[in-house]
N, C-alpha and C positions, 0 to 999 in steps of 0.2 A: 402169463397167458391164462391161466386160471380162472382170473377174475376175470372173463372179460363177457361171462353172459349170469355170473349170480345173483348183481344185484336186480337185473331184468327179471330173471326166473319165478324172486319172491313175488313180482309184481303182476306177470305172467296168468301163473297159478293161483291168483285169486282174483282175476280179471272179472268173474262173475259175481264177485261186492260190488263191479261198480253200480251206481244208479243207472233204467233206462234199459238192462238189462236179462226185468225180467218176464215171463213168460208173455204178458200182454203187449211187448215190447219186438218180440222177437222179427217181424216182418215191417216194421213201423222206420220211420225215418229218423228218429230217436237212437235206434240200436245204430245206425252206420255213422250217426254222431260223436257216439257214446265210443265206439269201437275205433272211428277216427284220431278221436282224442286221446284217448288209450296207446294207441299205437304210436303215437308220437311222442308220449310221456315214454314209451317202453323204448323207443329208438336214441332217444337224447340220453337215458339214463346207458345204453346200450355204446354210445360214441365218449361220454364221461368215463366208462369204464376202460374201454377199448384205448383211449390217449394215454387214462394209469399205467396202462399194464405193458403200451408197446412205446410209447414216446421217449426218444433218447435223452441222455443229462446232456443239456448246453455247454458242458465243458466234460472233457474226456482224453485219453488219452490220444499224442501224436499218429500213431503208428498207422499204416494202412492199414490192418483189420481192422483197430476201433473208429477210422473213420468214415469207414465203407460200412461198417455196422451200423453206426447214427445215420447216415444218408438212408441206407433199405430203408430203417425203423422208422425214419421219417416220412417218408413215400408210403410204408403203412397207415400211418396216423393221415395224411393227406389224401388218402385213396378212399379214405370212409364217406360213402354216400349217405348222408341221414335220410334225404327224401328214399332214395332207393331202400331202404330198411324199413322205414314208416308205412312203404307200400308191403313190402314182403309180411311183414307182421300184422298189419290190417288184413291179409290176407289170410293167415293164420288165421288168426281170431275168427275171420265171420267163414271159415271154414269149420274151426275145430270147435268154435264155441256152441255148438247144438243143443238142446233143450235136457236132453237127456245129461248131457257134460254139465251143464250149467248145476242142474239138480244134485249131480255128486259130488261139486266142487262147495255151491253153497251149503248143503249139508256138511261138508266135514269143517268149513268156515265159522259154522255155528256150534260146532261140537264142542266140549272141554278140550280136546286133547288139540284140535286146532287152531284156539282161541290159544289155547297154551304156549304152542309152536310161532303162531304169529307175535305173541308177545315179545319171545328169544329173539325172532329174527330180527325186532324193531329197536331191543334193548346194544345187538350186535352191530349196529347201524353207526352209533357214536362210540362206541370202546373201539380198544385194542388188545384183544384175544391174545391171550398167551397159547402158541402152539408149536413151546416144543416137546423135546420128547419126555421131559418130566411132565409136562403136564398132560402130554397126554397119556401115559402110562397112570397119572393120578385119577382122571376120568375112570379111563377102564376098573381101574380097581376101588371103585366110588361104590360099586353093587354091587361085593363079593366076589365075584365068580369072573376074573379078568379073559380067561379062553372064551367063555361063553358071550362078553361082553363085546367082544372083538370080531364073534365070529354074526353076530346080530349087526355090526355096524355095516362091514364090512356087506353083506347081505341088502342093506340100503341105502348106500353107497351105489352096486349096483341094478337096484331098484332103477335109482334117480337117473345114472348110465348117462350124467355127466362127463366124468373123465372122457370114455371112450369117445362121446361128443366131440370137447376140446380135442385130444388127440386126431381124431379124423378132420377138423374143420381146420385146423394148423397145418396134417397134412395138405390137403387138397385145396388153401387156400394159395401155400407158397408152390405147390406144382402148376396152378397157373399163374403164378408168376416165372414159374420155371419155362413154361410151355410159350408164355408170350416174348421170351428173351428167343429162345428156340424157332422160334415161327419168323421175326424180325431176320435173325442173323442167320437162317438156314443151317441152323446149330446142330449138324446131324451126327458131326463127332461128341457128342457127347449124350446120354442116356437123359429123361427130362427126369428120371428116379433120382438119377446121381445128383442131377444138379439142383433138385428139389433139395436134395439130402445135404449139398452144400449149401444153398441157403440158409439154410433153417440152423445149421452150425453157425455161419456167418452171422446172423444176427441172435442170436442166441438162443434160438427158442425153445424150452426146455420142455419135452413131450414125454418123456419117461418116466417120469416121476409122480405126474395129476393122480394117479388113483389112490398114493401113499399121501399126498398130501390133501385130497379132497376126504379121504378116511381121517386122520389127524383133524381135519375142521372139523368134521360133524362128530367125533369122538367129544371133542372139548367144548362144541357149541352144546351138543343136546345132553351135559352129563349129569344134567336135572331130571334127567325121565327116567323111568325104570327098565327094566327089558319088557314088560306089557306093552308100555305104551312105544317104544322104539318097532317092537313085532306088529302093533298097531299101524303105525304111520307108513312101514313096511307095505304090510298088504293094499294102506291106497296108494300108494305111489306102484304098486302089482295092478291094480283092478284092471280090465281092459279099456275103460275110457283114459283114464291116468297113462298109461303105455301108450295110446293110439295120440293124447291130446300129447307130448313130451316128443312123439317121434316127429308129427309136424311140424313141431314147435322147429327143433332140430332139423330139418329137413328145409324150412324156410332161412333158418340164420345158415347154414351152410352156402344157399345158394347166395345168402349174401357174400361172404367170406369167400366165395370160390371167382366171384365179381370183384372184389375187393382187390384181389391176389392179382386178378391180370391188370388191370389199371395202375398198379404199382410196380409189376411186371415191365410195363409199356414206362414208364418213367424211371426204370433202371437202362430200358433200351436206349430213353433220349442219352441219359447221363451218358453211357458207355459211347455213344456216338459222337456226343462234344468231346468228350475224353480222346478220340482217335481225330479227331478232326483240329483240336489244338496241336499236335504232332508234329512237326514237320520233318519230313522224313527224305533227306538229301542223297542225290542218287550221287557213288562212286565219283572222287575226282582224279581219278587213276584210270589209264585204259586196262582192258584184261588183253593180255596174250592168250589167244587160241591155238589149242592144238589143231591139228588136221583135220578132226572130226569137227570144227569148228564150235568147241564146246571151253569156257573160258577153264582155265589151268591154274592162270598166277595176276597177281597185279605187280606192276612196275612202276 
């Protein structure tokens, strides 16, 4: 689940390299081109991730839970709207991308230490990262001072306020799937929390864990930088355009994700209705003996 808005993010936050986007541009027909186009590059990269991260293996075990887990996870992967996303994130953009945003994004794009960061992310693109726990205990202890190193990471980590992202859009995208099973079948015996909470077991979606493991990535991606420049990148992932452009950001893919949830929701209801409807469920071929109170007792 992790991966399923990073490799968007990079492309995201530096939306204001692209051409068409700058200042003379801003009300021109150019810019809802440019932003068009953009958004669609952002949603497709956005649906590639999303299939990595949720799409079942074609072969798996027999059992009812791992068969009921590949069907959910498939009905995830199948519930993904791209045009619905293209819209939400065009929407973003020609909301959050304001003149002001533009100027502090393409300023830090031009910077050293941005130029430097872009280069990481692009090198991280075709590798594969070593991230366990040797190596990331080798990072931390790359600059001395491994408590200090940890405690700066950790710091923009929740700068970036990913995890708690993930976490909340995993919740609330399987409580509408919880909610549209509940809605369907008048599911009033049962809490939409619980059954959120069983989903999310049921197909395995691991939420606990994102902030020790989005720490481990940027520990091991960024352990070329020093603590300057990590306190650096720090503060603009702080500034209040950075916070305000990252909360819409989040704020738009959520509502996708919470869309996502019930459409996959409503096609666990079909399945569950073919499932009772193949059935056949044959009444007694024994009469019952009643008591007096005309209430059956016994079959014979």
């Amino acid at each position: 689940m992790k991966r399923i808005v990073i490799a968007a993010m990079a492309l995201l936050l530096s939306a204001c390299s692209y051409p068409g986007l700058e200042k003379q541009y801003m009300n021109s027909p150019v810019r809802e081109l440019v932003l068009r186009s953009t958004a669609k590059d952002m949603a497709e990269g956005l649906q590639a991730d999303w299939e990595g991260a949720v799409k079942p293996p074609e072969d798996g075990e027999a059992s009812v839970d791992a068969i009921k887990n590949r069907q959910y996870r498939q009905f995830l992967v199948e519930a993904f709207d791209l045009e619905r996303f293209e819209d939400l994130i065009y929407a973003f953009l020609d909301e959050s991308l304001t003149e002001r945003v533009q100027i502090k994004i393409k300023k830090w794009d031009n910077s050293p230490l941005g130029r430097k960061v872009a280069q990481i992310e692009r090198a991280k693109k075709d590798a594969a990262p070593d991230y366990s726990g040797e190596a990331v205990q080798e990072a931390l202890e790359a600059h001395g001072n491994a408590a200090k190193r940890t405690a700066l990471i950790r710091e923009l980590v929740d700068a970036v306020g990913m995890p708690a992202f993930l976490a909340q859009a995993t919740e609330d995208m399987v409580a509408a799937m919880a909610a549209a099973i509940q809605v369907e079948h008048d599911a009033v015996w049962e809490d939409v929390e619980d059954m959120r909470d069983d989903l999310i077991s049921d197909m395995g979606l691991d939420i606990k864990d994102l902030r020790l493991e989005q720490f481990n990535e940027t520990a091991v991606d960024l352990k070329e930088l020093t603590n300057r420049e990590i306190m650096e990148l720090t503060k603009h992932y702080k500034s209040p355009e950075m916070q305000l452009y990252m909360q819409n950001l989040y704020k738009a893919l959520n509502t996708g994700m919470k869309e996502l949830g019930a459409k996959a929701g409503e096609a666990i209801v079909t399945l569950m209705s073919q499932e009772v409807a193949s059935v056949r469920i044959a009444p007694p071929s024994l009469q019952a003996v009643r008591s007096n109170h005309c209430n059956p007792t016994s079959w014979v």
